[in-house]
Backbone as a printed PyTorch tensor [residue, N CA C, xyz], in Angstrom:
tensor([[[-67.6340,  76.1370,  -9.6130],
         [-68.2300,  75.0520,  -8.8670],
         [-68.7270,  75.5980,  -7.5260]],

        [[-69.9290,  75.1500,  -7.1420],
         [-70.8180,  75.5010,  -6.1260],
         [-69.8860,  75.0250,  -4.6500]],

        [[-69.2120,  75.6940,  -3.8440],
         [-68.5040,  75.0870,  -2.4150],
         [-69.6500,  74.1560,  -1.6910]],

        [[-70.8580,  74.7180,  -1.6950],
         [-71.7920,  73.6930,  -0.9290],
         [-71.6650,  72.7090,  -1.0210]],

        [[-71.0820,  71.7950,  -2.1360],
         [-71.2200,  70.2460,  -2.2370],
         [-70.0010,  69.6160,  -1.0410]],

        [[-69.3730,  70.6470,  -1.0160],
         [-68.1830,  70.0710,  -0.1620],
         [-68.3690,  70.5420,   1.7870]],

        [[-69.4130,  71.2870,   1.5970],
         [-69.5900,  71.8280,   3.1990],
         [-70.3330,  70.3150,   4.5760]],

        [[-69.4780,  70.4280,   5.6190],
         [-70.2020,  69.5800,   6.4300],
         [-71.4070,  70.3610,   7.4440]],

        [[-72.5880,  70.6260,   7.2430],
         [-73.0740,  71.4210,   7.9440],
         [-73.3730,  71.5090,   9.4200]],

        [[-73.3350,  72.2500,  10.2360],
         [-73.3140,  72.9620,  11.1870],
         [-73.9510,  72.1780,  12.5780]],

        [[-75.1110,  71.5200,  12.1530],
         [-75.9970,  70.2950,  13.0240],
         [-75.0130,  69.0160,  12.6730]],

        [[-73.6740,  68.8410,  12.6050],
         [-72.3910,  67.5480,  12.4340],
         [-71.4460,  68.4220,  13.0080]],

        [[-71.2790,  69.9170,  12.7610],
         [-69.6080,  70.1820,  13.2770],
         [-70.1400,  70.4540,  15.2010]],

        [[-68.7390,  70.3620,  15.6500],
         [-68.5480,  70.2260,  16.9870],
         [-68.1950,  71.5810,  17.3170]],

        [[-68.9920,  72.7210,  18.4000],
         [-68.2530,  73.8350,  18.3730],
         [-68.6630,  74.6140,  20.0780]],

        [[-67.8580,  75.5620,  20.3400],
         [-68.1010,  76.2230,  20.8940],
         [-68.4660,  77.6290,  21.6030]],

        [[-69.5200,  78.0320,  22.2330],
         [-69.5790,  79.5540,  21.8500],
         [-68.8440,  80.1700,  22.6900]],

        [[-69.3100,  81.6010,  22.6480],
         [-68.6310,  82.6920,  23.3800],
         [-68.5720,  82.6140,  24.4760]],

        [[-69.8140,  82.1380,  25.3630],
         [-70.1490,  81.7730,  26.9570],
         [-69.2200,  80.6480,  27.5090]],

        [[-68.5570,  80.1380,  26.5440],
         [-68.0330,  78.6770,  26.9670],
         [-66.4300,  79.1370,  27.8780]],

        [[-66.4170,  78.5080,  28.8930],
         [-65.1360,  78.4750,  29.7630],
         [-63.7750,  77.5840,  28.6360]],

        [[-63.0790,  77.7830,  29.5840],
         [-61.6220,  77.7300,  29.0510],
         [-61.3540,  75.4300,  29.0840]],

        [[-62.5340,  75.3330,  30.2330],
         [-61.8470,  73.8370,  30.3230],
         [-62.8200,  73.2980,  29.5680]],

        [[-64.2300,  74.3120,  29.1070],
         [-64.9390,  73.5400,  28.5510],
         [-64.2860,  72.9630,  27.0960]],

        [[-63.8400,  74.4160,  26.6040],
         [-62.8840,  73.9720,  25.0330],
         [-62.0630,  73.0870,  25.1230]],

        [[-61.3470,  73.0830,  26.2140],
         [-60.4950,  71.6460,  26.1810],
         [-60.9570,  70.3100,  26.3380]],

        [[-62.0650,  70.5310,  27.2130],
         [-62.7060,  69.0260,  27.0920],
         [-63.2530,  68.7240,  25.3950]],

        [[-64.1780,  69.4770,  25.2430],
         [-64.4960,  69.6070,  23.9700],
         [-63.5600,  68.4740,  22.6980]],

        [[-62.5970,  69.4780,  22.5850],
         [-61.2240,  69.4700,  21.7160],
         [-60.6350,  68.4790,  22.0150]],

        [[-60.8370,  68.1540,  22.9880],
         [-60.0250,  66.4830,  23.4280],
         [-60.4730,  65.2940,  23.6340]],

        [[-61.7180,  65.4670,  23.5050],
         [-62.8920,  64.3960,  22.9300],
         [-62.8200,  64.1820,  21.6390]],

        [[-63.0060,  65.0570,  21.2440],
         [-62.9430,  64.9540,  19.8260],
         [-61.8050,  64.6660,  18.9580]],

        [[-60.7640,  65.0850,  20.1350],
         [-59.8550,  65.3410,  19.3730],
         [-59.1640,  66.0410,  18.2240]],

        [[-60.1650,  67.5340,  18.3420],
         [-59.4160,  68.4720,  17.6180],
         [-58.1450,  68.7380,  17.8190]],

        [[-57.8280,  69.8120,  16.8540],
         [-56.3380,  70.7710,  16.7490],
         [-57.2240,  72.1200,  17.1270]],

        [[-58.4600,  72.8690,  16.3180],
         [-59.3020,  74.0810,  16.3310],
         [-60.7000,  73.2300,  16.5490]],

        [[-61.2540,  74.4080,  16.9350],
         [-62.8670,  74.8340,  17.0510],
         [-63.4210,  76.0350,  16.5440]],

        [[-64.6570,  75.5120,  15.6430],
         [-65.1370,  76.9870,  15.9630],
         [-66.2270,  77.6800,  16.9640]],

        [[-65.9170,  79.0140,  17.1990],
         [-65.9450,  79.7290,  18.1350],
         [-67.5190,  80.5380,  17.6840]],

        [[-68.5230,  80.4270,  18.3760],
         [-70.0110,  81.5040,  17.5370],
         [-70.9760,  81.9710,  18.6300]],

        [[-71.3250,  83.0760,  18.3770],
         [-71.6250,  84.0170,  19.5000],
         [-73.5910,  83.7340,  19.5070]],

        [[-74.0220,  83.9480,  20.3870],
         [-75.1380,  83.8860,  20.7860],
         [-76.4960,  83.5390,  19.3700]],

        [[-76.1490,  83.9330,  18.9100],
         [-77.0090,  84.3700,  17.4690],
         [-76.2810,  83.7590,  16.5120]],

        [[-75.7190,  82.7940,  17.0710],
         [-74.9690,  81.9650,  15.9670],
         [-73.8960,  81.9850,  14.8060]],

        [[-73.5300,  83.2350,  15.1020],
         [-72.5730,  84.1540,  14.1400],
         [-71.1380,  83.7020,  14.6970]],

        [[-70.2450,  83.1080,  13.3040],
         [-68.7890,  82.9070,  13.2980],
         [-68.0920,  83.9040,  14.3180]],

        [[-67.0510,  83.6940,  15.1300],
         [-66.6140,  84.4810,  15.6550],
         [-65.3010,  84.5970,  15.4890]],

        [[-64.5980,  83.6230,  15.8000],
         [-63.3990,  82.8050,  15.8490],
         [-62.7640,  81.4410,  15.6070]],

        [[-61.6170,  81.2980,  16.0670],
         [-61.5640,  79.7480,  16.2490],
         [-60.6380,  79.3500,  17.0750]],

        [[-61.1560,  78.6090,  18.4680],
         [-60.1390,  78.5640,  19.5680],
         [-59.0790,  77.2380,  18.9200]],

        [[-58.1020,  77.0800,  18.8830],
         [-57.0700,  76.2980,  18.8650],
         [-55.9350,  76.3220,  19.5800]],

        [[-55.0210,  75.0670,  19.2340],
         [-54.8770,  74.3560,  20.7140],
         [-53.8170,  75.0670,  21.1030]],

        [[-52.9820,  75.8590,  20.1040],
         [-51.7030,  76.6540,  20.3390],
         [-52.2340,  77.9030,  21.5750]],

        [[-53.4100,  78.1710,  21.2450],
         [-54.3080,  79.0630,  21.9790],
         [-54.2850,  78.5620,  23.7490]],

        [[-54.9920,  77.0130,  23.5500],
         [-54.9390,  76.9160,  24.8610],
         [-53.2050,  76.5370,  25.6570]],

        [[-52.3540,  76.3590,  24.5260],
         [-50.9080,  75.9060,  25.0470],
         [-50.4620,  77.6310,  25.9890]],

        [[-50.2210,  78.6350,  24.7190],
         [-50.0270,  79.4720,  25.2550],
         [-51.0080,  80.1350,  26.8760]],

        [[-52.0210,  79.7650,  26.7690],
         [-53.1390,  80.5820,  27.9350],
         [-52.4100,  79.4920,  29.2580]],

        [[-51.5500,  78.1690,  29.0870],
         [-51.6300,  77.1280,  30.0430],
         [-49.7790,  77.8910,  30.5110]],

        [[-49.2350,  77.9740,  29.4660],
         [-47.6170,  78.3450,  29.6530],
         [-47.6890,  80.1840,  30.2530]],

        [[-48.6400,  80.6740,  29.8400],
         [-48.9380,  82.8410,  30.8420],
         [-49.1850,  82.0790,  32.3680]],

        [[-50.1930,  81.3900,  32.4190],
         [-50.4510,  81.0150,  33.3770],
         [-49.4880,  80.2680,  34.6570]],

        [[-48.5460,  79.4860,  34.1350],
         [-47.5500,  78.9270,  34.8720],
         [-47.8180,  77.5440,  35.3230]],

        [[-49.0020,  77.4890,  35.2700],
         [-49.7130,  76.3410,  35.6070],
         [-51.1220,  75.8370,  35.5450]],

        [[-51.3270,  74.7240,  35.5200],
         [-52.5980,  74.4190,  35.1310],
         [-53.9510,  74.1610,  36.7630]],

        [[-53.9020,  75.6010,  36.8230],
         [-55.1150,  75.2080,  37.6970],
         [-56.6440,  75.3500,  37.4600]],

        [[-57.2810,  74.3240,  37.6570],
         [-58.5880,  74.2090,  36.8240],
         [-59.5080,  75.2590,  37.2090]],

        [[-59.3860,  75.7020,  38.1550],
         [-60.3620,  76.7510,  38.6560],
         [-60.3480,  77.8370,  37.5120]],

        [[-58.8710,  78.1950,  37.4480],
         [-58.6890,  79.5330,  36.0940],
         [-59.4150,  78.5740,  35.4440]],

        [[-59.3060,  77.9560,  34.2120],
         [-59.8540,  77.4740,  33.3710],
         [-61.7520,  77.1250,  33.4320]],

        [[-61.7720,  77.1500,  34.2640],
         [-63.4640,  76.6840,  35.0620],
         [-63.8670,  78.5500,  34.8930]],

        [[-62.8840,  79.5430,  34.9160],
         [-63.9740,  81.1780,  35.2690],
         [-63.4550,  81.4720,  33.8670]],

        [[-62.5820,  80.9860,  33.7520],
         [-61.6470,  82.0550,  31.9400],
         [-62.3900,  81.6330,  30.9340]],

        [[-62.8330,  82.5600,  29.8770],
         [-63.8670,  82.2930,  28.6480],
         [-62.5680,  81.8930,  27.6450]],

        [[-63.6950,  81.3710,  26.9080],
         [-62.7560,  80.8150,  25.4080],
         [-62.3010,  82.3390,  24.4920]],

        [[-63.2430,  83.5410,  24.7570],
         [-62.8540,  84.0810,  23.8910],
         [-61.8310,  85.2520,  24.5860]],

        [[-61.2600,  85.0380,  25.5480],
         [-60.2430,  85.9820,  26.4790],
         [-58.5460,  85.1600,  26.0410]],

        [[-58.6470,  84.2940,  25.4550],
         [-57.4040,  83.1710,  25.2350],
         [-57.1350,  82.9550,  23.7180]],

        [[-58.2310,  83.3610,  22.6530],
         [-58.1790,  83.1030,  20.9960],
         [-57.3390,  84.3460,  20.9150]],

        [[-56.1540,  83.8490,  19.6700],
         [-55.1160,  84.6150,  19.3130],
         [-56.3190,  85.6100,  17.6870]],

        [[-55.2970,  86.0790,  17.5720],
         [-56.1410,  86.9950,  16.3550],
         [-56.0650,  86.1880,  15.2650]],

        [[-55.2760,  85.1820,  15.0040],
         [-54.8710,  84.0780,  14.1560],
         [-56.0570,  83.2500,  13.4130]],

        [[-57.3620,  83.8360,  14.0150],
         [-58.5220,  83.3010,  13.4370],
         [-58.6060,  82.3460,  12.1780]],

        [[-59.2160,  81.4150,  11.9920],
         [-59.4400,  80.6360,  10.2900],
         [-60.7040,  82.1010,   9.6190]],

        [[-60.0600,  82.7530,   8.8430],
         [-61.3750,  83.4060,   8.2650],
         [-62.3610,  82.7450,   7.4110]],

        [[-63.6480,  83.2130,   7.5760],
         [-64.5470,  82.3820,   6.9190],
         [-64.9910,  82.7580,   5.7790]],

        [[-65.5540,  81.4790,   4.7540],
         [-65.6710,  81.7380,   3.7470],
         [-66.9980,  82.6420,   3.5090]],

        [[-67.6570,  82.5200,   2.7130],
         [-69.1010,  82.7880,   2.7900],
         [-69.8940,  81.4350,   1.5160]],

        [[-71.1970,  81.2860,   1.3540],
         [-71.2050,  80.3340,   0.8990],
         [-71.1850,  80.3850,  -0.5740]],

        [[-71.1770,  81.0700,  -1.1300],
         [-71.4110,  81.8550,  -2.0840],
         [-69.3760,  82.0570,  -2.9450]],

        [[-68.5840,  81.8430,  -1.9200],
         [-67.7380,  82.1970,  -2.2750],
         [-67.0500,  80.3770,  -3.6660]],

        [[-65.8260,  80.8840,  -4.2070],
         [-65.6410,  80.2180,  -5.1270],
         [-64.2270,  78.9580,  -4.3900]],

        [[-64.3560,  78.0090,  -5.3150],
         [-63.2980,  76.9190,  -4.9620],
         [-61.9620,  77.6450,  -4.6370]],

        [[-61.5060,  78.3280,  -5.3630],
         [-60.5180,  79.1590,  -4.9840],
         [-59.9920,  79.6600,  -4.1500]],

        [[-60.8830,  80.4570,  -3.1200],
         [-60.8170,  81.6460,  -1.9700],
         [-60.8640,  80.0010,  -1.3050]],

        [[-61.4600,  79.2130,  -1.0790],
         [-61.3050,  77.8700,  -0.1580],
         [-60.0780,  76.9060,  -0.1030]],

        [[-59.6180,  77.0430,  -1.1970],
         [-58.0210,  76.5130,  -1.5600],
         [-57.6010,  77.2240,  -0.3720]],

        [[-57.2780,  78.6610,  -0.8840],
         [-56.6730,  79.6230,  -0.2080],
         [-55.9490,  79.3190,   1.0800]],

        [[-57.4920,  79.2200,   1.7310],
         [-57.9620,  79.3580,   3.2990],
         [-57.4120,  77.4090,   3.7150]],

        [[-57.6360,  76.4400,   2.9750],
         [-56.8030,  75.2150,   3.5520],
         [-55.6040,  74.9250,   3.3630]],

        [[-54.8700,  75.9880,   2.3730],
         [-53.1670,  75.8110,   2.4720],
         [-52.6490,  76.1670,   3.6370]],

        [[-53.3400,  76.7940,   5.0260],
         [-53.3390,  77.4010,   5.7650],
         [-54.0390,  76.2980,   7.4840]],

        [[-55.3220,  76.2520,   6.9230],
         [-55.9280,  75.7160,   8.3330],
         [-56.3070,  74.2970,   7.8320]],

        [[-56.6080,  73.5590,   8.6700],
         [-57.2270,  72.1720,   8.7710],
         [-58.7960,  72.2620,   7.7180]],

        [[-59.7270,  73.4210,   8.3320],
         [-60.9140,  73.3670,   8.0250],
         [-60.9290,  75.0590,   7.9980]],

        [[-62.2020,  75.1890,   7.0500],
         [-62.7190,  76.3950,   6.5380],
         [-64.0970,  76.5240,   7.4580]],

        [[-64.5050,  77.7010,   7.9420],
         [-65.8450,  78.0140,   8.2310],
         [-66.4340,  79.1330,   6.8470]],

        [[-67.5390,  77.9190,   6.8230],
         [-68.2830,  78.9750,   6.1530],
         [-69.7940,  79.3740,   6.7350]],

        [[-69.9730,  80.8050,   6.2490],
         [-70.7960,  81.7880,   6.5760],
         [-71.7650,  82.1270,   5.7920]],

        [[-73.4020,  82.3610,   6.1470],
         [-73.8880,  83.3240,   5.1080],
         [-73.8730,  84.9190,   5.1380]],

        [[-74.7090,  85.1190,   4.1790],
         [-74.8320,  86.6660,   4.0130],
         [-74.8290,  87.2990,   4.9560]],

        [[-74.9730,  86.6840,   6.3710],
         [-75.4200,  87.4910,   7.8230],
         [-74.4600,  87.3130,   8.4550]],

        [[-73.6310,  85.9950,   8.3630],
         [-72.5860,  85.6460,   8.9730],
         [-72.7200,  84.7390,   9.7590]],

        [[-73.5800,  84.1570,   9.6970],
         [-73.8180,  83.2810,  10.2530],
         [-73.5540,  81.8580,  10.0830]],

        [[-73.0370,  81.0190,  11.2160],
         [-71.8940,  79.9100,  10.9940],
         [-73.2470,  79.2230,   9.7800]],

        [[-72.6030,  78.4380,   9.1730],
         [-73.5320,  77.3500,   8.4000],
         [-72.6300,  75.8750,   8.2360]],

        [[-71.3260,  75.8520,   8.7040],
         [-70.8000,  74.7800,   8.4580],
         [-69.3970,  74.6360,   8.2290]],

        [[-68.5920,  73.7750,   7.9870],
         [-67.3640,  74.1680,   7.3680],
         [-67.0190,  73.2220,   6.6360]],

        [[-65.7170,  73.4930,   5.7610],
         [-64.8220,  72.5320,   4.9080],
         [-63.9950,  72.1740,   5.0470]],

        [[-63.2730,  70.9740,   4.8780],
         [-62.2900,  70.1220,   5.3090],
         [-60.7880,  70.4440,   4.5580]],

        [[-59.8240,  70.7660,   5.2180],
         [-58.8580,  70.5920,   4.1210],
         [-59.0550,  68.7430,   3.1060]],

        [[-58.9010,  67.9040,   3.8140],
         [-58.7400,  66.5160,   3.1770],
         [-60.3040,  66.2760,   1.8840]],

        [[-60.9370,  66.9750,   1.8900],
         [-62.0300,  67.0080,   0.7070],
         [-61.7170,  67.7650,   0.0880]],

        [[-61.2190,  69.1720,   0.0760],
         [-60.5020,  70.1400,  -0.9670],
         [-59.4080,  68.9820,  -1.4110]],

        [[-58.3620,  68.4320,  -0.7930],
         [-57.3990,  68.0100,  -1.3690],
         [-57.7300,  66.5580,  -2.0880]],

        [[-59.0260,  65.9730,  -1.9080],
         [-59.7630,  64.7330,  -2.5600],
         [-60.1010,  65.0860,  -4.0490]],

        [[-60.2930,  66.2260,  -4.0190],
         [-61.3850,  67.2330,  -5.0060],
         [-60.3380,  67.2680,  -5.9910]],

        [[-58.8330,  67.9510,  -5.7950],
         [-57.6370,  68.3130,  -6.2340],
         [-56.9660,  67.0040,  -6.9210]],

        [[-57.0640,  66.3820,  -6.6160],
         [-56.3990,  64.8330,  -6.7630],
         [-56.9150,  64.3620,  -7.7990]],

        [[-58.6590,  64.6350,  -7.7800],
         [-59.4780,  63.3270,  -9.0150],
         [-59.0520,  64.5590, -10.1290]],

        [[-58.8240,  65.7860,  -9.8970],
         [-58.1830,  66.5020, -11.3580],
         [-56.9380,  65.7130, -11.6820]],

        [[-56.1540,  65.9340, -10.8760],
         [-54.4230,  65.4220, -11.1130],
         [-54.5780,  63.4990, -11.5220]],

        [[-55.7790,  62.8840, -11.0270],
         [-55.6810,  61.3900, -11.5860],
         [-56.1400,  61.5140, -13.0140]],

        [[-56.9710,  62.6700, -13.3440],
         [-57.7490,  62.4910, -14.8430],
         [-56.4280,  62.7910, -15.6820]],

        [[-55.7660,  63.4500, -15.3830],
         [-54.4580,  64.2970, -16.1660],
         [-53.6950,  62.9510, -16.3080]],

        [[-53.2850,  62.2500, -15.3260],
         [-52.3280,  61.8800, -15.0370],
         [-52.4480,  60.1590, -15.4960]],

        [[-54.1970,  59.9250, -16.0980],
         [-54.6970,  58.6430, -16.1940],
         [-54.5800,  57.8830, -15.0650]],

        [[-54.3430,  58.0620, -13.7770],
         [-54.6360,  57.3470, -12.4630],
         [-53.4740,  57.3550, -11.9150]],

        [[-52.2670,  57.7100, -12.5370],
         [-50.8230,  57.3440, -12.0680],
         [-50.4320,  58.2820, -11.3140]],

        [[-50.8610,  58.6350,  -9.8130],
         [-50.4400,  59.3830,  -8.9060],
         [-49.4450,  58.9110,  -8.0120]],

        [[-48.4320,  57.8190,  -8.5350],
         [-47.2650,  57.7490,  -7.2640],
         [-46.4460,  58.8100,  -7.7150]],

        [[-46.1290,  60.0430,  -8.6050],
         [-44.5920,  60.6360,  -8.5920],
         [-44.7100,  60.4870,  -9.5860]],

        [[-44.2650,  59.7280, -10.4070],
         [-43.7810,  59.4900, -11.7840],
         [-44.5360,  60.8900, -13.1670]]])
């Protein structure tokens, strides 16, 4: 099965690049109300993904929250190596399972690497379900 049917593309996801300061991601992320972001460098290429454990830890080194640090500190001086790796688009339902037993959302990439969008854990696990209701003739409480 083709992953594209399940991708939200790139002109809908909320993200931030490399140039972006430290309070910008938090404003960002707290509008929105993320957990992650993704992170894409000038040329539009996946980079990372700042999340919030990211900005907890950069707020607890720090000792305190003064906005000025956060106003000069880049997003990408504070992302742990913990990255969401990205899919590519091309890649199979599988390798996307993978990657949401793990993160909220998948980035996927093309051939260049370039962001194109991402996937939701809660649509992989929508996807997973209408198998387990066909099996199951609709009876998904347990039983």
């Amino acid at each position: 099965m083709n992953i594209m049917r399940f991708i939200i593309p790139k002109s809908m996801v909320e993200y931030v690049t490399v140039d972006s300061t430290v309070r910008q991601g938090i404003e960002k992320m707290r509008y929105h109300r993320y957990v992650a972001i993704p992170v894409l460098d000038r040329d539009g290429k996946y980079v990372g993904t700042l999340r919030n454990d990211d900005i907890l830890n950069y707020l607890l080194d720090k000792g305190s929250f003064d906005q000025r640090d956060s106003e000069r500190d880049g997003v990408v001086q504070i992302m742990s190596d913990r990255s969401v790796k990205p899919v590519y688009h091309t890649s199979s339902v599988e390798e996307v399972i993978e990657q949401v037993k793990e993160h909220n959302f998948v980035p996927v990439v093309d051939d260049r690497g370039c962001f194109i969008g991402i996937i939701l854990r809660r649509d992989i696990l929508n996807y997973i379900l209408k198998f387990y209701d066909d099996k199951t003739g609709g009876n998904n409480d347990g039983r």
